[in-house]
LOMAR-216941 format. One record per residue: x, y, z of N, C-alpha, C in turn; residue in one letter. Coordinates in steps of 0.001 Angstrom, whole numbers, plus 500000, padded with zeros to 6 digits. Example, Ala and Ser with C-alpha at 12.3 -4.5 7.8 and 13.67 -1.06 7.14 Angstrom:
2
513190494310507800512300495500507800513200496700507800a 512850497750507080513670498940507140512900500030507870s 
END
This chain:
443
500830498787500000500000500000500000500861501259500000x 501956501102501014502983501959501228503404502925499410x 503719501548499451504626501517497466503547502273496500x 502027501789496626501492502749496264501178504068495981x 501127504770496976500833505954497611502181506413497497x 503521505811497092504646506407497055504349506909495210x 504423506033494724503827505880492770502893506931492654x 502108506534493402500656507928493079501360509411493214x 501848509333494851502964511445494903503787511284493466x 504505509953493439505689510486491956504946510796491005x 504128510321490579503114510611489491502557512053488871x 502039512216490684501214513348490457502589514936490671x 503638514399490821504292515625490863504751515473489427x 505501514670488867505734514338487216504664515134486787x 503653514854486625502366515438485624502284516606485924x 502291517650486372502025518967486873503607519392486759x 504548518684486778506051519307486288505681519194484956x 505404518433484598505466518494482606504293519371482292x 503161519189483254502607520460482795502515521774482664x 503331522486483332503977523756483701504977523873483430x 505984522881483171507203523139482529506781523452481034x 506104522217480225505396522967478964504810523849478969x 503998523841479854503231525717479366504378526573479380x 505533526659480077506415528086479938507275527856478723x 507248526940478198508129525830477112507432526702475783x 506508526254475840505595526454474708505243528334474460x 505001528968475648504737530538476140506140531159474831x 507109530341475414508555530768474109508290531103473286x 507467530044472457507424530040471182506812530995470302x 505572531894471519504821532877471208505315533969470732x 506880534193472183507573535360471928508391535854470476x 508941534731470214509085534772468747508355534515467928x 507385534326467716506197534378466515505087535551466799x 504653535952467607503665537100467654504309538396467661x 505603538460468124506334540243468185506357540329466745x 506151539494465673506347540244464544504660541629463975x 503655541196464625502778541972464237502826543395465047x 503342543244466340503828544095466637505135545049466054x 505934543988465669506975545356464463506292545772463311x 505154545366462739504929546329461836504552547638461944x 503555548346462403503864549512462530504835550273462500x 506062550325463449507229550548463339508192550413461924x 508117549128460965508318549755459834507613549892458725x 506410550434458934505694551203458161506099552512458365x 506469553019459734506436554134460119508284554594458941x 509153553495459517510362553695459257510396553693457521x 509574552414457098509591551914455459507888552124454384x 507770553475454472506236553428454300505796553078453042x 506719552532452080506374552584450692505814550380450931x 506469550005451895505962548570452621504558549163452723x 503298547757451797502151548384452332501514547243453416x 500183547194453908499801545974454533499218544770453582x 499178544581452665499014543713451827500289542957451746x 501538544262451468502680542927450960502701542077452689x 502631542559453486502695542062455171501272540830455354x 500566541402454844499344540484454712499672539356454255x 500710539526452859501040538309451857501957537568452822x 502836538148453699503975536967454492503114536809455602x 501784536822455873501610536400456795500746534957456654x 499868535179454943499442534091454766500047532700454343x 501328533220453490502204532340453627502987531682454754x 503598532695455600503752532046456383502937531312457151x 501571531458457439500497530757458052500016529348457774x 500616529454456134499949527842455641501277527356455489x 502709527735455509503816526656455941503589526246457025x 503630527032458414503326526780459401502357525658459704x 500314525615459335500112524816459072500309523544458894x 501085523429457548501934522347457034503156521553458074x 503664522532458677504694522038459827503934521642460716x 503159522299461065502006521669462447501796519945462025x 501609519972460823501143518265460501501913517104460578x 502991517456459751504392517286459612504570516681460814x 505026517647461779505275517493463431504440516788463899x 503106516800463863502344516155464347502379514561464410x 502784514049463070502859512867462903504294512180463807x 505118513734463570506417512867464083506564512416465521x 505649514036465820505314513713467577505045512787467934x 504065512278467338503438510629468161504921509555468209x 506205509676467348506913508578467531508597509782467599x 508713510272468301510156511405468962509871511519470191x 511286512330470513510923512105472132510998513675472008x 509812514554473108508865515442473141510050516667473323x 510809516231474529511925517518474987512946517793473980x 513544517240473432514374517311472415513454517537470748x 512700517108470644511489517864469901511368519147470118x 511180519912471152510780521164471368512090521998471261x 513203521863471814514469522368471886514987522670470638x 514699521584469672515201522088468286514506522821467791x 513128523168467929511888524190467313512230525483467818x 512246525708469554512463527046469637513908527286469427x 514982526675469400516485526871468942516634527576467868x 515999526663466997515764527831465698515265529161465479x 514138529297466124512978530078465966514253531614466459x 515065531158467547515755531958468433516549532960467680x 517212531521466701518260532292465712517642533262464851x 516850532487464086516186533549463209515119534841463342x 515155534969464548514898536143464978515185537102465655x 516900536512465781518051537540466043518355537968464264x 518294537014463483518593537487462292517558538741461027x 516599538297461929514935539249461435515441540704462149x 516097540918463369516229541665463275517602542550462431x 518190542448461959519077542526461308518914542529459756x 517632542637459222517382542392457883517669543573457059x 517383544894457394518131546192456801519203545999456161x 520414545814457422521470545505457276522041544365456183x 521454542993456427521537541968455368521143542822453948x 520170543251454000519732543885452860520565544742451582x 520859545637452973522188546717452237523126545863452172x 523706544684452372524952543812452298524492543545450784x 523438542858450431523158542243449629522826543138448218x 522006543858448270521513545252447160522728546090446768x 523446546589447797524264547475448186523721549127447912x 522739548755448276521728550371448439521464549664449486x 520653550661450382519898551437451948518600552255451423x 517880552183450721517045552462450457516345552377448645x 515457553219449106515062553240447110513876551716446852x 513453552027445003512757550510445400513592549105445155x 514470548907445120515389548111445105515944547261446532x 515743548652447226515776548042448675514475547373449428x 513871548014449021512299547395449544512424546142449581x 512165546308448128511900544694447209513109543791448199x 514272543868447974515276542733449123514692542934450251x 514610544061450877514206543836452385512807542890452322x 511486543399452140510489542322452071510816540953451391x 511620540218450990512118539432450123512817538842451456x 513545539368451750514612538699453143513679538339454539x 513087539561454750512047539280455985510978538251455881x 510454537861454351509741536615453994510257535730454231x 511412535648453676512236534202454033512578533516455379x 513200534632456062513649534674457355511655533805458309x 510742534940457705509617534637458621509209533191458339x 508972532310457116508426531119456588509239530103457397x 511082530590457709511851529598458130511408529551459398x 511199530820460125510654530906461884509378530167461703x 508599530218461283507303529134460913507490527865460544x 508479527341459900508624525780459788508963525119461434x 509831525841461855510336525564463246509473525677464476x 508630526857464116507271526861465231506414525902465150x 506132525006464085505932523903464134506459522490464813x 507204522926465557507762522018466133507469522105468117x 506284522770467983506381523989469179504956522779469486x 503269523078469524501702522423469736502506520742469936x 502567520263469189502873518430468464503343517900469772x 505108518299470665505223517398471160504689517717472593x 503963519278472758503481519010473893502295518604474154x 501616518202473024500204517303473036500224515961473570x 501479515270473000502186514046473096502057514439474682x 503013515520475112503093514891476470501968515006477118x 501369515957476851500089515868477812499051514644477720x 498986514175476578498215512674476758498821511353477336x 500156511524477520501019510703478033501125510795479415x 500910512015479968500409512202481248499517512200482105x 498374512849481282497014513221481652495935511867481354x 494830511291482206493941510751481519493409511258480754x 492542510416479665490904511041479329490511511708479841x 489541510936481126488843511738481613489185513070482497x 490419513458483109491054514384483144491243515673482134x 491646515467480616492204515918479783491780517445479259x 490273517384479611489537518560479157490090520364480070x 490193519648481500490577520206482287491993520773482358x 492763519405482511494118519972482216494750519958481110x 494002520266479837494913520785478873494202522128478915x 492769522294478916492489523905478227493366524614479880x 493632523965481182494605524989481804496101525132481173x 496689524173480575497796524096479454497697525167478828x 496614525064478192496052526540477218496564527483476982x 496325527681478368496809529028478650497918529416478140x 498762528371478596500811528838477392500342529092476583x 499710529673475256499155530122474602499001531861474707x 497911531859475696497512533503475805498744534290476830x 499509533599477714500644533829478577501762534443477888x 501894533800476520503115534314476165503022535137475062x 501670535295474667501209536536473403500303537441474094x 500349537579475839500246538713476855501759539463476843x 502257538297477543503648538798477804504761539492476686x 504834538785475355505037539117474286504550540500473610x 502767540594474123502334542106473298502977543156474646x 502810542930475675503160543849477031504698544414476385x 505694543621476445507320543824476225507055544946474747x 506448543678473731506575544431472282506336546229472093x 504822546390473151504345547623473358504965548842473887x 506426548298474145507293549324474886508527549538474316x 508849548957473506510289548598473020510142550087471619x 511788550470471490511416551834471170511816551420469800x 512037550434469077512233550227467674511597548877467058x 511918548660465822511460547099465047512165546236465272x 513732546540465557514857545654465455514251545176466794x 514438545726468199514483545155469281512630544412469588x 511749544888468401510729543918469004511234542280468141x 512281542016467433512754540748467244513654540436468672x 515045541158468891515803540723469306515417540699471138x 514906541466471463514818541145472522513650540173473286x 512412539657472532511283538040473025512581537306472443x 513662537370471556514440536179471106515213535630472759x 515690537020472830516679536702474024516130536197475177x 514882536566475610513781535926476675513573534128476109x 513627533915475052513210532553474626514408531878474847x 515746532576474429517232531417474887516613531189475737x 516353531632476667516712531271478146515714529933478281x 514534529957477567513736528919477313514139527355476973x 515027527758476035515614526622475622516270525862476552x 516815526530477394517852525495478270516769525265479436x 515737526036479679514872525621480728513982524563480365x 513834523793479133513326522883478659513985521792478590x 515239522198478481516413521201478726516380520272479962x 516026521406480709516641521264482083515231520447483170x 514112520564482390512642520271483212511848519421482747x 511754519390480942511254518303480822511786516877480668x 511157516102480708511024514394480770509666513723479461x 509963513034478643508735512763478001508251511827478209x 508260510984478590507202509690479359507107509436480643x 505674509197481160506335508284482842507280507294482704x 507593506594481710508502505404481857509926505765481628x 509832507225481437511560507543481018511909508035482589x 510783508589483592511279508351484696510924507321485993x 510776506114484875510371505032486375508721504384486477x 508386505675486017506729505658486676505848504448485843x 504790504102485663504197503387485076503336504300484093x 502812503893482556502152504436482141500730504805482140x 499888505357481559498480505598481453497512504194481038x 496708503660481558495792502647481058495599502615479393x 495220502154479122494989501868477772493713502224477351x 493137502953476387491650503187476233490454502052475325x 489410502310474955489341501668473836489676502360472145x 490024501385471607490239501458470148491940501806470075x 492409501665471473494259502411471524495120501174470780x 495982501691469946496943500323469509497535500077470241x 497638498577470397498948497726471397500238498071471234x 500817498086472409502083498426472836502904498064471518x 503017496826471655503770495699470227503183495844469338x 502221495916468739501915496333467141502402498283466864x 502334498564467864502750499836468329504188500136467498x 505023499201468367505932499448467327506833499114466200x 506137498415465558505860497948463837505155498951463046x 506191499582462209505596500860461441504610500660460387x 504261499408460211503253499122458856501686498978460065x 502306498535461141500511498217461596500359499947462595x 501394501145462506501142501724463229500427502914462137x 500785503057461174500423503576459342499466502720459417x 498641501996459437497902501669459457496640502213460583x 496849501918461608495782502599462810495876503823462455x 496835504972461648496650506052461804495884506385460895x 496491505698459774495588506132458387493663506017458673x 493521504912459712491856504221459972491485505857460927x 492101505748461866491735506771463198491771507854462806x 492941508101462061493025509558461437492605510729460428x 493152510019459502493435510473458187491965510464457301x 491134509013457959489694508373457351488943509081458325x 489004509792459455488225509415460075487378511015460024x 485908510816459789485134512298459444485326512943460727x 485031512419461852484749513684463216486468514280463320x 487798514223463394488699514752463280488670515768461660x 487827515678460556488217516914460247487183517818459962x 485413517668460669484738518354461235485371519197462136x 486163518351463055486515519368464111487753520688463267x 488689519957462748489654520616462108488836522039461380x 487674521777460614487038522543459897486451523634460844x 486390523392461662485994524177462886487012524621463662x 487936524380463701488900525250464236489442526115463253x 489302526277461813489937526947460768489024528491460917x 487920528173461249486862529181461810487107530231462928x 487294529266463987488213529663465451489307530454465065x 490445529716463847491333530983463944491278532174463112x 489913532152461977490179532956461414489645534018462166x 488814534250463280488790535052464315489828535626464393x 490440534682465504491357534339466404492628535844465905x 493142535320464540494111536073463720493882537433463276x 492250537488463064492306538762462720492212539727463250x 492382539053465114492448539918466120493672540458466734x 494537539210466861496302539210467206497023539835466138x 496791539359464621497486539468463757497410541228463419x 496346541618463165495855543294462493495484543954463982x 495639543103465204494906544106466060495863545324466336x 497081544605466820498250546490467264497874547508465827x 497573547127464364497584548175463324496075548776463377x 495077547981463504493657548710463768493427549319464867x 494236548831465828494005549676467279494426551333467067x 495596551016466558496682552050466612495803553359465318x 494898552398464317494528553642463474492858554431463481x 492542553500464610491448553880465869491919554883466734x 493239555289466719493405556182467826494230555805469312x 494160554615469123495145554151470623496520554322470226x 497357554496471265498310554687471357499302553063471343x 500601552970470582501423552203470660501435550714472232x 501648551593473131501900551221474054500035550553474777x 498876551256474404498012551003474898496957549715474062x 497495550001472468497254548944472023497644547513472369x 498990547772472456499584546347472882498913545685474566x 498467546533475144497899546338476686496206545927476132x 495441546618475108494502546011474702494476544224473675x 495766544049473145495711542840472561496038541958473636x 496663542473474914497355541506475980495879541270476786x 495089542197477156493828541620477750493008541018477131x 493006540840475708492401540002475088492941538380475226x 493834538452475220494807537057475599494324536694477348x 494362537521478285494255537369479531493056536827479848x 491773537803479073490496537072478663490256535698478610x 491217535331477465491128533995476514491828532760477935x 492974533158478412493119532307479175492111531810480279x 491311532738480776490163532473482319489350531756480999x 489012532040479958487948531279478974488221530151479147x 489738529899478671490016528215478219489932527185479985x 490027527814480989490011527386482125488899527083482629x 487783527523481948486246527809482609485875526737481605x 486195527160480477485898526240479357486026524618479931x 486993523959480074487540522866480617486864522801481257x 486591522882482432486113522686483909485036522401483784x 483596523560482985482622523242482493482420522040481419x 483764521269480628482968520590479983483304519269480625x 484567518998481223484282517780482411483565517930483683x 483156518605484207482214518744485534480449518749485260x 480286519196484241479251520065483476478702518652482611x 479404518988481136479075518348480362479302516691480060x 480062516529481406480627514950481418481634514541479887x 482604515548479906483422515582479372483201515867477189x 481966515604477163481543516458476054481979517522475469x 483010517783475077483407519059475212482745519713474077x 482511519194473138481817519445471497480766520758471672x 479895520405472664478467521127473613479330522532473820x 480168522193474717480632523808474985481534524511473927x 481752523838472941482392524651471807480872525535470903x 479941524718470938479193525147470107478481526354470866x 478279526144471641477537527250472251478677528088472342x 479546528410472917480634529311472726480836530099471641x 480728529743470393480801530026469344479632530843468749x 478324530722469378477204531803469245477583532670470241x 478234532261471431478274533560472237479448534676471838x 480424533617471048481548534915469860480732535911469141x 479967535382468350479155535580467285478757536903467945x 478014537192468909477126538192469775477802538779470096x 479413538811470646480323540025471025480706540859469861x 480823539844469278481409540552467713480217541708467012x 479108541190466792478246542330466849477915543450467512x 478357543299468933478032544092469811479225545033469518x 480467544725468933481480545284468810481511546117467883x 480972545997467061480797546644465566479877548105465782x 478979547980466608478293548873467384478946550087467767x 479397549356469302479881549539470225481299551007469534x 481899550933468116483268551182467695483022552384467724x 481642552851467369481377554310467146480919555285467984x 480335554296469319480357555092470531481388555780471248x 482488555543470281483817556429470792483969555828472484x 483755554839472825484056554214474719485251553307474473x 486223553169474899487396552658474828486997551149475757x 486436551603477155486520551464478401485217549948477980x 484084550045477122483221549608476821483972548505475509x 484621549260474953484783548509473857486238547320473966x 486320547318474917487863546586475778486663545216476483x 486095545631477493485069545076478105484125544048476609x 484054544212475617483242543802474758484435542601474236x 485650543144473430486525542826473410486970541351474402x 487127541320475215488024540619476624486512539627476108x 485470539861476690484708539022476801484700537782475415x 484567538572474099484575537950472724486205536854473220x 487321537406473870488212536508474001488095535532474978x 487090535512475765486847534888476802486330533538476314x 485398533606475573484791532810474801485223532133473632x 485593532790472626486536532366471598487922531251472109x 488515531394473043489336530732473277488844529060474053x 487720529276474569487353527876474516487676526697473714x 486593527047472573486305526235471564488179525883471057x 489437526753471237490513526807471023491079525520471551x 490772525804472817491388524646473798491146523386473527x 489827523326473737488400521966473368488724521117472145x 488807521777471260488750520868469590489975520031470026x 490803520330470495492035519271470074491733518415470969x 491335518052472592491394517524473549489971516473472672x 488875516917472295488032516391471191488531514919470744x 489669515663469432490389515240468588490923513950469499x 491753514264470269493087513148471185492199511924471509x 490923512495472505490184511322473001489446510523472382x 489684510877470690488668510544470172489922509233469158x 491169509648469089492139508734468154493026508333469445x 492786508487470755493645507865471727495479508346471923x 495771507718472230497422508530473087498146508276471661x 498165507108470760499163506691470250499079507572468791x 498019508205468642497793509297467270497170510627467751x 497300511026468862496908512412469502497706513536468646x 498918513374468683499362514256467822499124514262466617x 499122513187466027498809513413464463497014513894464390x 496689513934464873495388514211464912494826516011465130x 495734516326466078496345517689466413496346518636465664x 498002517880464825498242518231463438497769518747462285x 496758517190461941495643517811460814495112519459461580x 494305519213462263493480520379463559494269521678463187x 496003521430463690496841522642463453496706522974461943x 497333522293461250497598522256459456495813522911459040x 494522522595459320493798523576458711493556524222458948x 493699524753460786493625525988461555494126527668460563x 495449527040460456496479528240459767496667527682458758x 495460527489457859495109527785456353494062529063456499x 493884529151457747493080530967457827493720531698457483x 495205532166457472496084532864456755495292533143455597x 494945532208454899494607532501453567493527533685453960x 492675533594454850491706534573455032492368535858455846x 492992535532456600493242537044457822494849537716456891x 495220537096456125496811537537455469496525538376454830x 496838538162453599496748539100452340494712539353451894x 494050538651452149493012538954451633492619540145452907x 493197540545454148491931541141455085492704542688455298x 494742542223454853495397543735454391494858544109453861x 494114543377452214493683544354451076492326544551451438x 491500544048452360490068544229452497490076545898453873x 491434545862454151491834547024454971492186548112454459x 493335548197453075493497549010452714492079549807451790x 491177548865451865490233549368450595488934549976451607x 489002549422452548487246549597453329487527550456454750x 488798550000454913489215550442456515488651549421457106x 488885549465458656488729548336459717487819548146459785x 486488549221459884485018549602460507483977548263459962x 483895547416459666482948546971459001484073544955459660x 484909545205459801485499543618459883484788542895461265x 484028543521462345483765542857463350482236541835462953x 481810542580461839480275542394460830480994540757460737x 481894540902459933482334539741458673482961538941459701x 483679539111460936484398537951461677483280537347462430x 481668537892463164480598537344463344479944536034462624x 480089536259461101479568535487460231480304534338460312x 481793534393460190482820533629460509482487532508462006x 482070532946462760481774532469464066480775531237463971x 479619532328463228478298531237463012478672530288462172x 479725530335461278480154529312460758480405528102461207x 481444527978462180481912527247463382480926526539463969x 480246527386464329478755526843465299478141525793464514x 477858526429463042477356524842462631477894523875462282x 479101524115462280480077522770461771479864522005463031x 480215522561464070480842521650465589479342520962466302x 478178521741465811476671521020466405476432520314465807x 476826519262464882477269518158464072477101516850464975x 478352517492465759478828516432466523478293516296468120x 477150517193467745476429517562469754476270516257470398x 476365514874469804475768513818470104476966512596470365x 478129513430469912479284512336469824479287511770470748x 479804510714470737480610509358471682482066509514472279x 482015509627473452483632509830474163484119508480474400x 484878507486473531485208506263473338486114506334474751x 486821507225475115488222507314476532487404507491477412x 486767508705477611485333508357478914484479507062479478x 484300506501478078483233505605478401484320503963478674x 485531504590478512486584502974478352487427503151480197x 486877504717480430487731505251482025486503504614482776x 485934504820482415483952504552483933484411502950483286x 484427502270482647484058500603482573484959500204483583x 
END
C-alpha cells in the first residue's frame, strides 16, 4: 500500500512538472512568433512605401507553411521524444529572429543600396524568408506538447488539464504584446522576446522528461480502440491505425474545419489588432495592453471552458464549443456597434469578453480530437486540427490587408461574426458524439 501511495505522489508531481514546465516551454514560442505583428507599425512608420498587403502576403504564407509544419510534426510527435522535439523548434525560431532583426542591414549587404525601390523589394524578400523559416520551426512547438500531455494526463482528466495548458498560449502573446508595446524600435521587438526565449531553451532542457517510463513511473491505462504496445511498434501496423483513426476518420476533420473558423477570428484579432488599434486612435503602448487583455480574457475562457465541459458536460466538450461560438458571434456584433460610441473602456470590456469565449472552443477541439484517436495518434490528429487551423492565413493575410486598405477596419467585426456562426454549425454536428476514453475510464 505503502509503494502505492509512494507511485501515486511520483506521478502526480511528474504530471504537473510536465505540465507547467510545457506551458512556459511552449509561452517561448509565442515570443518569437507574435512580436512580429507588433513590428509592423514601426516599419511602416520607418519603410512606408511597405504596404499591409505585401505584410498580409507573408503572413498568409507564412500561416499555411506553418500549418503544414504543424502536421508534419504532428505525425512525428506521436513517435520522437517530446523535449528534444521542442528544443530544436524554439532553437531555431531563436536564431532567426536575432537574424529578422538585422534584415536592413543583410539587405544593404546584399543590394548594396539602403534604400530606394530596390531596397524594399530585398528587404520584404529577406524578411519573407527569414519569417516562413521561423514558421517551419514553430511547428515544432503544439505536436510534442500534446504528446506529452496525453502521456500524462487521463481522458477523463484531459479537458481540464489541457484547456489549463492553454493558457501557454495567451501567457506568452500577453507577455510578448506587454514587452513588444514598449520597446522603442522594430529591430528590438525581434531581438529582445528572442533573448527571453534562449533562456527557454535550456529551461526545457533542464525540466522536461517525456514519458512516465523515462522516469520510472508506470504508464496511462489503455483506452478503447488504443493500439497495442507491440503492434505499436511495427511501422506498417502503426500507418495503418493512423491512416483508419486519422486520416479516414470524418469527426477529426469536422473538428479541424471548425477550428479553421476559430482561427480565422482568432488572427484577425492578434494578427491586424496592434495596426487597427493604433489607426482607431490608441496609442502604441496602449494597444499592445489592449491585445494583451484580450489574451488574459482567453486564458480564464480556456480554464472555465475545461472545467465546464468535464464537471458540466461529462466531458463532452463538442456542447461547449458550440455554444461558445454563438456567444463569439454576439460580442462581435456588439462590437461593431459599440466602435462608434467612441468608449474605449466599453469597447475593451466587449473585446476581453469575445476573448473569453473564443478561446474555449481553442482549447476543446484538440482535447476532442486526442480522446477521440487515443494517446498513440493524439498528435497526428492535432496536426491535421493545426495544418487547417492556419490555412486561415489565407483569410486574415493578404486577403483582410487588402480588404483594409480598401474599406478600413470599421465593418470587419460584421464579417468575423459570420465567421463564428460558421463554426457553430460545423461543431453542432457532433452535439451527440461518443467519448470512446470516457466511456473505456467509467468501465
Amino acid at each position: 500500500m505503502a509503494g502505492i501511495k509512494k507511485t501515486k505522489r511520483g506521478f502526480e508531481y511528474w504530471q504537473w512538472r510536465v505540465i507547467i514546465c510545457s506551458m512556459i516551454g511552449y509561452a517561448m514560442f509565442y515570443f518569437v512568433r507574435k512580436n512580429f505583428s507588433f513590428a509592423i507599425p514601426m516599419l511602416q512608420q520607418v519603410y512606408p512605401d511597405i504596404t499591409k498587403a505585401q505584410f498580409g502576403l507573408i503572413f498568409s504564407i507564412g500561416g499555411i507553411i506553418y500549418g503544414i509544419s504543424k502536421l508534419v510534426n504532428g505525425v512525428i510527435g506521436d513517435r520522437t521524444n517530446a523535449r528534444w522535439h521542442l528544443v530544436l523548434g524554439l532553437g531555431v525560431c531563436v536564431a532567426v529572429n536575432f537574424l529578422m532583426g538585422w534584415t536592413d542591414r543583410i539587405t544593404t549587404m546584399l543590394t548594396g543600396v539602403s534604400g530606394g525601390p530596390d531596397f524594399i523589394g530585398g528587404f520584404v524578400t529577406i524578411m519573407s524568408v527569414l519569417y516562413i523559416i521561423n514558421q517551419i520551426f514553430q511547428g515544432c512547438g503544439f505536436a510534442p506538447c500534446n504528446h506529452l500531455m496525453v502521456s500524462w494526463v487521463p481522458p477523463h482528466e484531459l479537458a481540464t488539464k489541457m484547456s489549463f495548458w492553454n493558457i501557454s498560449h495567451s501567457v506568452g502573446a500577453f507577455v510578448a504584446s506587454v514587452i513588444c508595446g514598449y520597446v522603442t524600435n522594430w529591430q528590438m521587438c525581434f531581438w529582445v522576446p528572442a533573448t527571453i526565449a534562449l533562456v527557454g531553451v535550456f529551461f526545457i532542457i533542464a525540466t522536461l522528461r517525456d514519458t512516465p517510463k523515462s522516469v520510472g513511473l508506470p504508464e496511462l491505462p489503455k483506452v478503447e480502440g488504443e493500439l497495442d504496445e507491440s503492434k505499436g511498434k511495427n511501422n506498417k501496423e502503426w500507418l495503418r491505425f493512423l491512416w483508419k483513426k486519422v486520416f479516414l476518420n470524418p469527426i477529426i476533420w469536422v473538428l479541424a474545419l471548425t477550428d479553421l473558423f476559430v482561427y480565422v477570428v482568432r488572427f484577425a484579432i492578434l494578427d491586424w489588432g496592434p495596426s487597427m488599434l493604433q489607426e482607431m486612435g490608441l496609442s502604441q503602448a496602449l494597444s499592445g495592453w489592449t491585445v494583451a487583455i484580450f489574451e488574459v480574457a482567453g486564458c480564464l475562457g480556456m480554464v472555465f471552458a475545461g472545467f465546464v465541459s468535464d464537471k458540466l458536460f461529462k466531458s463532452r466538450s463538442q456542447r461547449v464549443c458550440a455554444i461558445e461560438m454563438v456567444l463569439v458571434a454576439l460580442c462581435l456584433v456588439a462590437l461593431h456597434y459599440v466602435q462608434d460610441l467612441h468608449s474605449p473602456v466599453l469597447f475593451l470590456m466587449l473585446l476581453a469578453l469575445a476573448g473569453f469565449f473564443l478561446y474555449g472552443p481553442q482549447a476543446l477541439l484538440g482535447v476532442i480530437a486526442s480522446n477521440e484517436v487515443s494517446k498513440k495518434a493524439a498528435s497526428s490528429a492535432v496536426g491535421i486540427i493545426g495544418f487547417m487551423s492556419y490555412l486561415s492565413t489565407l483569410i486574415t493575410g493578404y486577403p483582410l490587408g487588402k480588404f483594409a486598405d480598401t474599406y478600413g477596419w470599421h465593418p470587419i467585426f460584421i464579417l468575423m461574426a459570420g465567421v463564428s456562426v460558421v463554426g457553430f454549425l460545423l461543431i453542432v454536428f457532433l452535439w451527440n458524439l461518443k467519448d470512446h476514453a470516457r466511456g473505456a475510464a467509467e468501465d
